[in-house]
LOKESE-62944 format. One record per atom (N, C-alpha, C): residue number from 1; residue in three letters; atom name; x, y, z. Coordinates in steps of 0.05 Angstrom, whole numbers. Each point is the difference from the previous one (the first is absolute). Layout:
<sites>
SITE   seq   type   atom        u        v        w
SITE   NUM    ALA     CA        X        Y        Z
...
</sites>
This chain:
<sites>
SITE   seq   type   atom        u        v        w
SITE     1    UNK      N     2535     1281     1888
SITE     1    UNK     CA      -21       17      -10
SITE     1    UNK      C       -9      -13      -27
SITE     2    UNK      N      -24       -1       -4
SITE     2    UNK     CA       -7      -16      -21
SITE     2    UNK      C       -3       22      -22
SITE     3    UNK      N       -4      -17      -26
SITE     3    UNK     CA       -3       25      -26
SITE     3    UNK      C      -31       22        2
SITE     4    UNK      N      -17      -12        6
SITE     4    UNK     CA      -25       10        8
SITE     4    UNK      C        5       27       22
SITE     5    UNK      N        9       -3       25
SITE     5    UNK     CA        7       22       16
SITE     5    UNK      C       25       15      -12
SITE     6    UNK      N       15      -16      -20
SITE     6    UNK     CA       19       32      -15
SITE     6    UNK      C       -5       14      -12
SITE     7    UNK      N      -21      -14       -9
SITE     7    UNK     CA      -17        8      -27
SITE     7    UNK      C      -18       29       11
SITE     8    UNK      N       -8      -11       16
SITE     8    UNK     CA      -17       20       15
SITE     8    UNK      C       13       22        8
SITE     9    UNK      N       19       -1       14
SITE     9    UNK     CA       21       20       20
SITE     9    UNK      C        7       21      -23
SITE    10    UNK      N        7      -14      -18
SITE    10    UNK     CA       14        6      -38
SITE    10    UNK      C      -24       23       -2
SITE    11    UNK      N      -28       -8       -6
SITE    11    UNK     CA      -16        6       -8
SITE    11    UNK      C      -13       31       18
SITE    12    UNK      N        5       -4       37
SITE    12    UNK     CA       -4       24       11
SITE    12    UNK      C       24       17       -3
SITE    13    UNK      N       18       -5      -13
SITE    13    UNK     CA       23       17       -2
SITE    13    UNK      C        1       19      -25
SITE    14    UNK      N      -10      -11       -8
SITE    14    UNK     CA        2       10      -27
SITE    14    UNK      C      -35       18       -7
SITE    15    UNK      N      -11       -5       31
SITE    15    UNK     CA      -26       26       -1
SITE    15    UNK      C       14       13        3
SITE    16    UNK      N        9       -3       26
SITE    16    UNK     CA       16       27       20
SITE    16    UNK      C       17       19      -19
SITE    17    UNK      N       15      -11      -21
SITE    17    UNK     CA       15       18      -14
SITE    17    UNK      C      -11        5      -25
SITE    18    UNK      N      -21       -2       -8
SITE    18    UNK     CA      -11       11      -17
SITE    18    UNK      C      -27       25        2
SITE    19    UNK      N        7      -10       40
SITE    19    UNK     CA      -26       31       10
SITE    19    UNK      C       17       28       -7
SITE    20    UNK      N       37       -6        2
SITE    20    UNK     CA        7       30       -1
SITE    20    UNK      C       -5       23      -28
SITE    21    UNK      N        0      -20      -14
SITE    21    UNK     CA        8       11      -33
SITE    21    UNK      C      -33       10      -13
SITE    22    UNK      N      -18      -19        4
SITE    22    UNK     CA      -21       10        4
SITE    22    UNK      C      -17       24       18
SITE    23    UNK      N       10       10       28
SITE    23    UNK     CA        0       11       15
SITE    23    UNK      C        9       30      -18
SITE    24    UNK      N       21       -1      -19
SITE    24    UNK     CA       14       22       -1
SITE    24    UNK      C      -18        1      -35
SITE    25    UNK      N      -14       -9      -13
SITE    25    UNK     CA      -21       -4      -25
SITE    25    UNK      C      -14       12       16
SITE    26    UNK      N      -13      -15       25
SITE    26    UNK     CA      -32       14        2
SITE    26    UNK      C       11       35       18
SITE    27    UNK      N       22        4        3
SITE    27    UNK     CA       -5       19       10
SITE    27    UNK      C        5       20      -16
SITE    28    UNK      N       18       -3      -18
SITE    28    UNK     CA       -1       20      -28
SITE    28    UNK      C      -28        3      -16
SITE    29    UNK      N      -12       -9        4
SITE    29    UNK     CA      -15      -15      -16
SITE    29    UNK      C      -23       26        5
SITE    30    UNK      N       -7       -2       30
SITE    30    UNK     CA      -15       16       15
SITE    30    UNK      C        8       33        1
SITE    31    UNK      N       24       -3        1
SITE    31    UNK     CA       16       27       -6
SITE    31    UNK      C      -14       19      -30
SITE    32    UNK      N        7      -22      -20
SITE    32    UNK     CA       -4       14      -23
SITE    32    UNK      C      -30        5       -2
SITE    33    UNK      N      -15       -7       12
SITE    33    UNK     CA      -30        4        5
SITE    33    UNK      C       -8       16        3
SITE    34    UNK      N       15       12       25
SITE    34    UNK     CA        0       31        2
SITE    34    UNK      C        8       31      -13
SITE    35    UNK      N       16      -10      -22
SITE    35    UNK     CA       15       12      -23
SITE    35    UNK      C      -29        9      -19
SITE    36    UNK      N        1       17      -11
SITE    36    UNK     CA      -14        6      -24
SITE    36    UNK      C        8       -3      -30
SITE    37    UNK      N      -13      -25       -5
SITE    37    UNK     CA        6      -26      -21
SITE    37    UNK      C      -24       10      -26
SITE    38    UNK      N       10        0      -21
SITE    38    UNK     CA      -27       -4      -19
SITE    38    UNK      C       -1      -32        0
SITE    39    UNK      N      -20        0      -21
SITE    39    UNK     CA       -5      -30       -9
SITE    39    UNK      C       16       -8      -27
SITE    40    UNK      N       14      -19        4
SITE    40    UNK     CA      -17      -20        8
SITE    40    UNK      C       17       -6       27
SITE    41    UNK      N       23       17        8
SITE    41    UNK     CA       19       -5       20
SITE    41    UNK      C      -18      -13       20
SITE    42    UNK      N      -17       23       13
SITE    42    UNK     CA       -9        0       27
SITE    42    UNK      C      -13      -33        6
SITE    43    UNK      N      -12       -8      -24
SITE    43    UNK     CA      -16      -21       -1
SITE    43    UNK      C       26      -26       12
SITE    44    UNK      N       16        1      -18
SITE    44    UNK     CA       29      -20       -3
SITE    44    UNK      C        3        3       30
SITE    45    UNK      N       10       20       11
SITE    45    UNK     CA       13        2       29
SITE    45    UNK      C      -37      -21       17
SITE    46    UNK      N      -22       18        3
SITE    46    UNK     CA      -16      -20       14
SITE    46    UNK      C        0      -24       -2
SITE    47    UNK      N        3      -12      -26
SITE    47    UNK     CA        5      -35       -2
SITE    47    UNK      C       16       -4        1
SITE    48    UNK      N       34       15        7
SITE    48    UNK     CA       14       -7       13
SITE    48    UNK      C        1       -7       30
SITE    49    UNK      N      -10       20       18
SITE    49    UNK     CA      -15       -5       24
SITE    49    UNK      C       -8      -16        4
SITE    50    UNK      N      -26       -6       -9
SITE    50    UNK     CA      -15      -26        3
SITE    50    UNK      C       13      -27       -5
SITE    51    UNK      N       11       -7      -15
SITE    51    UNK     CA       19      -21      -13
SITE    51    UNK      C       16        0       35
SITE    52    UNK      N       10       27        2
SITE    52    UNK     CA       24      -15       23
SITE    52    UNK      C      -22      -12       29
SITE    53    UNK      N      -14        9       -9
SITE    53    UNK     CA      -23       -4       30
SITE    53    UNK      C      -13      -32        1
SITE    54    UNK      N       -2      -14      -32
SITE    54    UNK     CA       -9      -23      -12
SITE    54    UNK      C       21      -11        9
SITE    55    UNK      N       25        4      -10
SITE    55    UNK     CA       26      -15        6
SITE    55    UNK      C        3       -2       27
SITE    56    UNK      N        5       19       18
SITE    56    UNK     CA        4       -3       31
SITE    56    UNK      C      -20      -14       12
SITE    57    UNK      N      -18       -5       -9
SITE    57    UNK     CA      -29      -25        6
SITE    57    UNK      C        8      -23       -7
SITE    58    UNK      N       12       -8      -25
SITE    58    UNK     CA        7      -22       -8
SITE    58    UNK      C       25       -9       21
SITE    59    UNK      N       25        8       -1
SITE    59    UNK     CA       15        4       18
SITE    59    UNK      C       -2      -14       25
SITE    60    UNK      N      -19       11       15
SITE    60    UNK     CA      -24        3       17
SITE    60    UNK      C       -3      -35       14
SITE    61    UNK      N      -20       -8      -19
SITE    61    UNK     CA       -3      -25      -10
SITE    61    UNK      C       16      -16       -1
SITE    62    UNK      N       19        5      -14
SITE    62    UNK     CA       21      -23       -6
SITE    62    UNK      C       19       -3       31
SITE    63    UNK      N        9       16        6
SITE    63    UNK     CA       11       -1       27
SITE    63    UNK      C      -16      -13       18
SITE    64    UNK      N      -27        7        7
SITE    64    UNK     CA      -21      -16       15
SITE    64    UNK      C        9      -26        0
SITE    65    UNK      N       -9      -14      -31
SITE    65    UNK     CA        3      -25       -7
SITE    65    UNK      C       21      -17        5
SITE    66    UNK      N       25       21       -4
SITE    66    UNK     CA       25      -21       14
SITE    66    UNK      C        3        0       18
SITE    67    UNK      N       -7       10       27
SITE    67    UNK     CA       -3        7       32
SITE    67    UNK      C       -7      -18        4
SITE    68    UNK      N      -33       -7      -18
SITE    68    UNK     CA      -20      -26       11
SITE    68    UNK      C       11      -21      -17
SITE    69    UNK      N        9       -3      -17
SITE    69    UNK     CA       19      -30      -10
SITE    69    UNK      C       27       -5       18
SITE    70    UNK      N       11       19        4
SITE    70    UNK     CA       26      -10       21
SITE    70    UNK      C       -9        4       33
SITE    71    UNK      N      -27       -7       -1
SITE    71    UNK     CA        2        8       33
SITE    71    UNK      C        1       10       18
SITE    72    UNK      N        0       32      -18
SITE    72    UNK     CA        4       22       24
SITE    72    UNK      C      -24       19       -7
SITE    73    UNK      N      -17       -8        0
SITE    73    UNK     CA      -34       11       -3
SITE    73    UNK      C        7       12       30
SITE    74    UNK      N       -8       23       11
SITE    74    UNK     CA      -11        3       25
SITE    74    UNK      C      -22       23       10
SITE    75    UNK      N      -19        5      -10
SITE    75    UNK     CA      -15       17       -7
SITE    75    UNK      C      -10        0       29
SITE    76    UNK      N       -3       31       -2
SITE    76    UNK     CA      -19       13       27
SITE    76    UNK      C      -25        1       -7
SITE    77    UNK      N       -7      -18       21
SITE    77    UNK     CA      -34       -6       -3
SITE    77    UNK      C      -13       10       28
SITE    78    UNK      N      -16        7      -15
SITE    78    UNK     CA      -28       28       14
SITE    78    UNK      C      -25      -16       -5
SITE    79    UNK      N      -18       10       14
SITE    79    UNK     CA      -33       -1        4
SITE    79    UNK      C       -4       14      -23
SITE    80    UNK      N      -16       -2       -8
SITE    80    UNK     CA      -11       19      -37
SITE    80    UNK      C      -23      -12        7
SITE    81    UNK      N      -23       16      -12
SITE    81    UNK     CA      -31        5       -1
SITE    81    UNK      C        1      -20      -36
SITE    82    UNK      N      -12      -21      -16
SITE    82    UNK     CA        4       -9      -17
SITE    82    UNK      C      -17       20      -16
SITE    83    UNK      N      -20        3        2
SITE    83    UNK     CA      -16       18      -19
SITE    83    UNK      C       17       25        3
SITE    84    UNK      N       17       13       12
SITE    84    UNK     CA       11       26       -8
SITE    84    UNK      C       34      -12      -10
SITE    85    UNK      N       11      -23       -3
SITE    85    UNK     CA        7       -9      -25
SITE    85    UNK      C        1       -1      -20
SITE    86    UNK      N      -22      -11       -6
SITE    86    UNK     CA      -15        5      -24
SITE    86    UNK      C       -4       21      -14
SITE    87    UNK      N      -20       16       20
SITE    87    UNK     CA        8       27      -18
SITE    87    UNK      C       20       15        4
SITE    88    UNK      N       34        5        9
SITE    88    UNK     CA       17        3       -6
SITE    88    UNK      C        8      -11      -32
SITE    89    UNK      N       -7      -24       -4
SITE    89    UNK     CA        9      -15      -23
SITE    89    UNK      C      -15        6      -26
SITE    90    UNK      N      -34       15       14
SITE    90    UNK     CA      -18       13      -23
SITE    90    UNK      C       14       23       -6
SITE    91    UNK      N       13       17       23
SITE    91    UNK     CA       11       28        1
SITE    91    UNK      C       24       -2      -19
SITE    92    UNK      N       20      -11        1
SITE    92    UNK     CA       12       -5      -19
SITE    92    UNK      C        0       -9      -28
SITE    93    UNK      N      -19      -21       -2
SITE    93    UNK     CA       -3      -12      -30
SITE    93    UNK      C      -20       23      -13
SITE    94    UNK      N      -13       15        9
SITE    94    UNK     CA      -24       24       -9
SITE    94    UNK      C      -18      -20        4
SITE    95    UNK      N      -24       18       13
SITE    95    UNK     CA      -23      -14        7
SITE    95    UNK      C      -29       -2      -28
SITE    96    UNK      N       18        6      -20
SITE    96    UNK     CA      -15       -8      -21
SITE    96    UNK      C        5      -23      -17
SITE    97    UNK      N       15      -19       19
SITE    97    UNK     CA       19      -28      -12
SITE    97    UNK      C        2      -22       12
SITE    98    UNK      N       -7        9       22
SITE    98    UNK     CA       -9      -13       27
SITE    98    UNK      C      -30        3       16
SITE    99    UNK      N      -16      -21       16
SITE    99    UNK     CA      -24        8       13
SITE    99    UNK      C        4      -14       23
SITE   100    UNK      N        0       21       22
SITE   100    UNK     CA       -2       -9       33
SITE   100    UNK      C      -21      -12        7
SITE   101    UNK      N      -10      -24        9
SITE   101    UNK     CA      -19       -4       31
SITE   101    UNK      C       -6      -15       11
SITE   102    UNK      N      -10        2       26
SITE   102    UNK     CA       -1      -17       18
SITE   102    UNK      C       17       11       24
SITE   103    UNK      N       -4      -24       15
SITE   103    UNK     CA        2       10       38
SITE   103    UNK      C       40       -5        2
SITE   104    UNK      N       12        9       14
SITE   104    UNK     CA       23        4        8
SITE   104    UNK      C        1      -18       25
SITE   105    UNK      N       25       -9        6
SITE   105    UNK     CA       12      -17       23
SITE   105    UNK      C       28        8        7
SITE   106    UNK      N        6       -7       28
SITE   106    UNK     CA       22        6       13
SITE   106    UNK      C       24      -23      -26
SITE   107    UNK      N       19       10       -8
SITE   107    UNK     CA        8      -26      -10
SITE   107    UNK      C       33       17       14
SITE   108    UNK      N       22      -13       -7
SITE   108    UNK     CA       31       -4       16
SITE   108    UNK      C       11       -6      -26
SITE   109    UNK      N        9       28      -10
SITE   109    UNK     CA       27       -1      -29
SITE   109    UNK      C       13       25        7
SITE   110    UNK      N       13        3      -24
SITE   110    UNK     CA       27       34       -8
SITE   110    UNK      C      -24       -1      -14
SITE   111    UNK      N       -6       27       16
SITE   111    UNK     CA      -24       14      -16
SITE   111    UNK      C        4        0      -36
SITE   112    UNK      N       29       21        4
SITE   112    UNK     CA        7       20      -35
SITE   112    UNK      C        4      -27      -23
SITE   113    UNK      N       12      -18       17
SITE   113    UNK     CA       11      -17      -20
SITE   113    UNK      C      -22      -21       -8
SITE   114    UNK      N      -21       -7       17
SITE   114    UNK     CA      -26      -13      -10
SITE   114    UNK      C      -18       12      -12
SITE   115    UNK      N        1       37       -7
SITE   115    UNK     CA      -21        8      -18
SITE   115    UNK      C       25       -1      -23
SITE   116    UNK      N       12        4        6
SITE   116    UNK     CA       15       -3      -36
SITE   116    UNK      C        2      -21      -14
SITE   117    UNK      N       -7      -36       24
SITE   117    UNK     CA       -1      -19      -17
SITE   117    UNK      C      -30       -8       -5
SITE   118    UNK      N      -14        5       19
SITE   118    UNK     CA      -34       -1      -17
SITE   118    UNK      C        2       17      -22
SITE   119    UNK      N       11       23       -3
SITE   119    UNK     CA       -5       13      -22
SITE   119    UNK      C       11       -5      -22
SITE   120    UNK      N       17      -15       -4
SITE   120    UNK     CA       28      -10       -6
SITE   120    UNK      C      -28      -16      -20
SITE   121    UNK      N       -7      -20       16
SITE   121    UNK     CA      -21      -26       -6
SITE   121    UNK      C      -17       10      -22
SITE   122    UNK      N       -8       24       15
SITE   122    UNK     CA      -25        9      -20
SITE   122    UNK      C        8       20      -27
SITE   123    UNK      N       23        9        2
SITE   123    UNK     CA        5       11      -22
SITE   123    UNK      C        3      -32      -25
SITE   124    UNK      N       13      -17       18
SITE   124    UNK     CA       -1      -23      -22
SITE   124    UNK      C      -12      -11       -8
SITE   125    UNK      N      -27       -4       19
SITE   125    UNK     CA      -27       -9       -8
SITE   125    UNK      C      -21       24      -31
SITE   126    UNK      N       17       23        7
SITE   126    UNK     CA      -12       22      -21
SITE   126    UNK      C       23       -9      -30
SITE   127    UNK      N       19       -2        8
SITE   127    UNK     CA       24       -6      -20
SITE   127    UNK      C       -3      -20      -25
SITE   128    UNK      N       -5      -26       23
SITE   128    UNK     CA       -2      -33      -13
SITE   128    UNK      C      -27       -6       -7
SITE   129    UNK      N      -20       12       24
SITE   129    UNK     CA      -26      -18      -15
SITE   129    UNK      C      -19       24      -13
SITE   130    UNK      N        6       18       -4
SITE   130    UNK     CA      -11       14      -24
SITE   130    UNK      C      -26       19        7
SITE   131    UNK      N      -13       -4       35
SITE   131    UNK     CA      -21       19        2
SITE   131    UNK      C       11       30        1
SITE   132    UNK      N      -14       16        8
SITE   132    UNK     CA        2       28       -3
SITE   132    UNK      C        8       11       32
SITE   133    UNK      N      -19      -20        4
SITE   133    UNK     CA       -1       11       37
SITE   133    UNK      C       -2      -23        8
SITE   134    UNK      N        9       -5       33
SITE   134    UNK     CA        0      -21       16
SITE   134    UNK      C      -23        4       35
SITE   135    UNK      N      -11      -18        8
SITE   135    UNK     CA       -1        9       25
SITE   135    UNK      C       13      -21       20
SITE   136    UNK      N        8       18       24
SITE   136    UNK     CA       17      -13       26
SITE   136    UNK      C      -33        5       15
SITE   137    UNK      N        2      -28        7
SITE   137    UNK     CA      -31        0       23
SITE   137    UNK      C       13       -1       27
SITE   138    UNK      N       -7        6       19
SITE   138    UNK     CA       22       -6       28
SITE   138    UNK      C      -24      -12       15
SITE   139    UNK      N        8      -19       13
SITE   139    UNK     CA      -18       -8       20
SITE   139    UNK      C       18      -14       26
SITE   140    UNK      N        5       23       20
SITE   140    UNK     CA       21       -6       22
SITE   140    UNK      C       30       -2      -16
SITE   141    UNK      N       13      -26        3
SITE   141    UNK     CA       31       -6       -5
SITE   141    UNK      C        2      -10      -25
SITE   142    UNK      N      -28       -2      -17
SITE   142    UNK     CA        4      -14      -17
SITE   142    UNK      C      -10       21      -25
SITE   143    UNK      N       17        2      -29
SITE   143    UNK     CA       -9       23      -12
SITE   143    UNK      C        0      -18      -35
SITE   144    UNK      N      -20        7      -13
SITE   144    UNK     CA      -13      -22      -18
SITE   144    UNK      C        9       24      -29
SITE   145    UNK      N       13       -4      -17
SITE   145    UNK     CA        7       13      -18
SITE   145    UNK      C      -12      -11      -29
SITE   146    UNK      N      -14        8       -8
SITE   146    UNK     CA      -12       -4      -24
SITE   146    UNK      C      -13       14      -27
SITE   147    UNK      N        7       -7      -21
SITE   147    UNK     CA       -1      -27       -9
SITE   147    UNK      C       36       -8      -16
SITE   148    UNK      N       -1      -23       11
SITE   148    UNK     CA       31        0      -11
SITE   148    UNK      C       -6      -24      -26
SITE   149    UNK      N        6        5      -26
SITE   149    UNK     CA        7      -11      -16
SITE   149    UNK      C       -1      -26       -2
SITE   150    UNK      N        9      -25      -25
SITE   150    UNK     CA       15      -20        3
SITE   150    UNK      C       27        9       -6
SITE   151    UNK      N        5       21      -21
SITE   151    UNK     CA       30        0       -2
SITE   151    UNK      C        9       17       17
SITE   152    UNK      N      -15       14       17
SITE   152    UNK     CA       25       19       30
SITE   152    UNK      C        0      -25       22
SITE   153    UNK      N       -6      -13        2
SITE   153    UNK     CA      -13      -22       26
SITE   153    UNK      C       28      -10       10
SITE   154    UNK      N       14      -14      -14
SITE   154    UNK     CA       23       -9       -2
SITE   154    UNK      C       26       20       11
SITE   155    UNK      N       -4       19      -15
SITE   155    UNK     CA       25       20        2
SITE   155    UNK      C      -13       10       30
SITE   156    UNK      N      -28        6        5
SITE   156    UNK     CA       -6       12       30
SITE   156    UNK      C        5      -21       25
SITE   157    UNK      N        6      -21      -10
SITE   157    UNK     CA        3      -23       21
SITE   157    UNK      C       32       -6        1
SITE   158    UNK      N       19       22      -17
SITE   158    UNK     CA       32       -6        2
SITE   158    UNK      C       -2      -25      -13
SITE   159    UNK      N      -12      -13      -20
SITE   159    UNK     CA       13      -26       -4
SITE   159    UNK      C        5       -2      -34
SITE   160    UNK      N        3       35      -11
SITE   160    UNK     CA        4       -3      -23
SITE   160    UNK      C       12       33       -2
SITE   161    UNK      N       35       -1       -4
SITE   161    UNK     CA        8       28        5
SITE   161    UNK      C       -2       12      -22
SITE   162    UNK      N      -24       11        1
SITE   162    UNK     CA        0       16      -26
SITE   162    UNK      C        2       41       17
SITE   163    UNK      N       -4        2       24
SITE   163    UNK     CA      -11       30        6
SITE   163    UNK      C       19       -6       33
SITE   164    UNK      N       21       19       -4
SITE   164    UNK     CA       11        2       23
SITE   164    UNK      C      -12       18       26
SITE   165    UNK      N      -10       12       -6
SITE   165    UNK     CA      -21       12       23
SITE   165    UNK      C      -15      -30        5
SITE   166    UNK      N      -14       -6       -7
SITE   166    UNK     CA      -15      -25       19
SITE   166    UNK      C       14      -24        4
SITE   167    UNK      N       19        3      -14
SITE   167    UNK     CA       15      -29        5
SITE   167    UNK      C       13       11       33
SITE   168    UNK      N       14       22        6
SITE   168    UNK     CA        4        5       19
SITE   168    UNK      C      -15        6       25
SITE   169    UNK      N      -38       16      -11
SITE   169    UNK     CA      -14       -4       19
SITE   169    UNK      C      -14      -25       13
SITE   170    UNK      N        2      -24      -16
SITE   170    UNK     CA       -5      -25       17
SITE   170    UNK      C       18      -11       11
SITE   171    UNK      N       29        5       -3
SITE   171    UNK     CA       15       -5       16
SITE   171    UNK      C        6        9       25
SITE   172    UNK      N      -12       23        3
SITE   172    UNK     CA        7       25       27
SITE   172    UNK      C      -24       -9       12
SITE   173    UNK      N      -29       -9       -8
SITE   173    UNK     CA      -18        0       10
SITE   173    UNK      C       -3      -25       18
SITE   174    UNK      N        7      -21      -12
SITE   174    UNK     CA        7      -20        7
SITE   174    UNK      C       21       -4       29
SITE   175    UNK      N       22       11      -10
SITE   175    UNK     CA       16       13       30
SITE   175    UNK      C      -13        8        9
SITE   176    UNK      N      -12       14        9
SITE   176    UNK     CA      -18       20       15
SITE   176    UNK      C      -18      -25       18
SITE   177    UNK      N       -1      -28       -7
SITE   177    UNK     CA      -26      -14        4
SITE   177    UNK      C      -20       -8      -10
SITE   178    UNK      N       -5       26      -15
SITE   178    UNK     CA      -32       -3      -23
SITE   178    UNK      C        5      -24      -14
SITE   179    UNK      N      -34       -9      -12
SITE   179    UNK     CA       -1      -14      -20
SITE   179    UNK      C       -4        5      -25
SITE   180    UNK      N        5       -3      -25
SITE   180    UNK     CA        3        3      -12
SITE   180    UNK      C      -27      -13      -25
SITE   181    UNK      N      -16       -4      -11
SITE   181    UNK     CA      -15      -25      -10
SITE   181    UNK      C      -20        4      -18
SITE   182    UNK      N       -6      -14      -23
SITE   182    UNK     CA      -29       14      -21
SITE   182    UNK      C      -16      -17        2
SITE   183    UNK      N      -22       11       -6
SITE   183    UNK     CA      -31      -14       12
SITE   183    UNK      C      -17       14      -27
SITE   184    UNK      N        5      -28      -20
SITE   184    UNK     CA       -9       14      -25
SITE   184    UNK      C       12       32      -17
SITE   185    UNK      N      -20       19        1
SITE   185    UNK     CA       20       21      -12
SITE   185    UNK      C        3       19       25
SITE   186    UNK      N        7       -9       22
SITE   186    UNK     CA       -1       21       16
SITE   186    UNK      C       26       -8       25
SITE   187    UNK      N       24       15        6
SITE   187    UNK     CA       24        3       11
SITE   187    UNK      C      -13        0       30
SITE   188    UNK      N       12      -14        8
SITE   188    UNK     CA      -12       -6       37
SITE   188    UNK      C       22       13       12
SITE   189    UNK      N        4       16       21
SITE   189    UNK     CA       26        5       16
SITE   189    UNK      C       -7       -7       24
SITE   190    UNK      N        8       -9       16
SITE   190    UNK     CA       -2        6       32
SITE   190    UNK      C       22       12        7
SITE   191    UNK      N      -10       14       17
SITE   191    UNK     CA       26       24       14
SITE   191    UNK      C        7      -24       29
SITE   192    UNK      N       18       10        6
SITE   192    UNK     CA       -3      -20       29
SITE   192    UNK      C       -3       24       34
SITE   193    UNK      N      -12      -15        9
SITE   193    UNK     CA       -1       23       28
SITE   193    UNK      C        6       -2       20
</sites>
């Protein structure tokens, strides 16, 4: 076994046991929610919540990443509509941060886990290159994210780890088949179908 696949195995092991302890945070967490808290308590316990919900995402991620570095990527891939992708990925990021449009295509991914890395993308594209809002244009399999920066460009193409959400969504995407690619300031994906 090489250091790379221990590394990895190391690396999903050490999600797995850090879902329990977190598990028992977010569920206290939620508990005391329901308690009648003044302030500034009540506040503390919700960004406690949230924090464990940020963390079990990160988590999330990281486990992904060593699946697809040691080899054991195996994602259930479905038919998905690409324009209702997208706006899954508007639905999540708030659709005042993101702009949908264009025509949809049959494309072949894991649905959940490809809107969380386009979104993944575009939160970094909001992060690194400094606009306010982004738009995902979809046209069939192919979904045009713009405007990406010079300084997010790099980190959105995984070749500069600065943002572990995208460093891990071009890696999953990539597994998946997609391409990955910038065309001036604007993130090319192809989904594959």
């Amino acid at each position: 076994m090489t250091d790379d696949i221990l590394f990895s195995r190391l690396a999903t092991l050490a999600c797995h046991d850090l879902r329990t302890p977190l598990a028992t945070v977010h569920g206290f967490a939620r508990a005391l929610e329901q308690a009648e808290l003044g302030e500034p308590e009540a506040r503390y316990v919700e960004m406690i919540a949230q924090a464990s919900l940020e963390l079990a995402e990160l988590i999330d991620e990281l486990a992904l990443a060593a699946r697809i570095e040691g080899g054991r990527y195996d994602p259930v891939l479905r038919e998905a509509d690409s324009l209702e992708l997208a706006g899954a990925v508007a639905a999540r990021l708030g659709e005042t941060r993101i702009a949908v449009s264009g025509t949809g295509g049959t494309v072949l991914v894991d649905p959940d886990p490809t809107v969380r890395s386009v979104g993944r993308l575009a939160e970094a594209a909001l992060r690194h290159g400094g606009p306010e809002t982004v738009e995902l244009a979809v046209a069939g399999p192919e979904l045009r994210l713009t405007p990406v920066g010079p300084a997010a460009a790099p980190i959105l193409l995984g070749e500069e780890l600065r943002d572990l959400g995208a460093a891990v969504a071009v890696r999953h995407l990539r597994a998946l088949g997609a391409t990955v690619s910038l065309e001036g300031e604007t993130l090319v994906l192809v989904l594959p179908r």
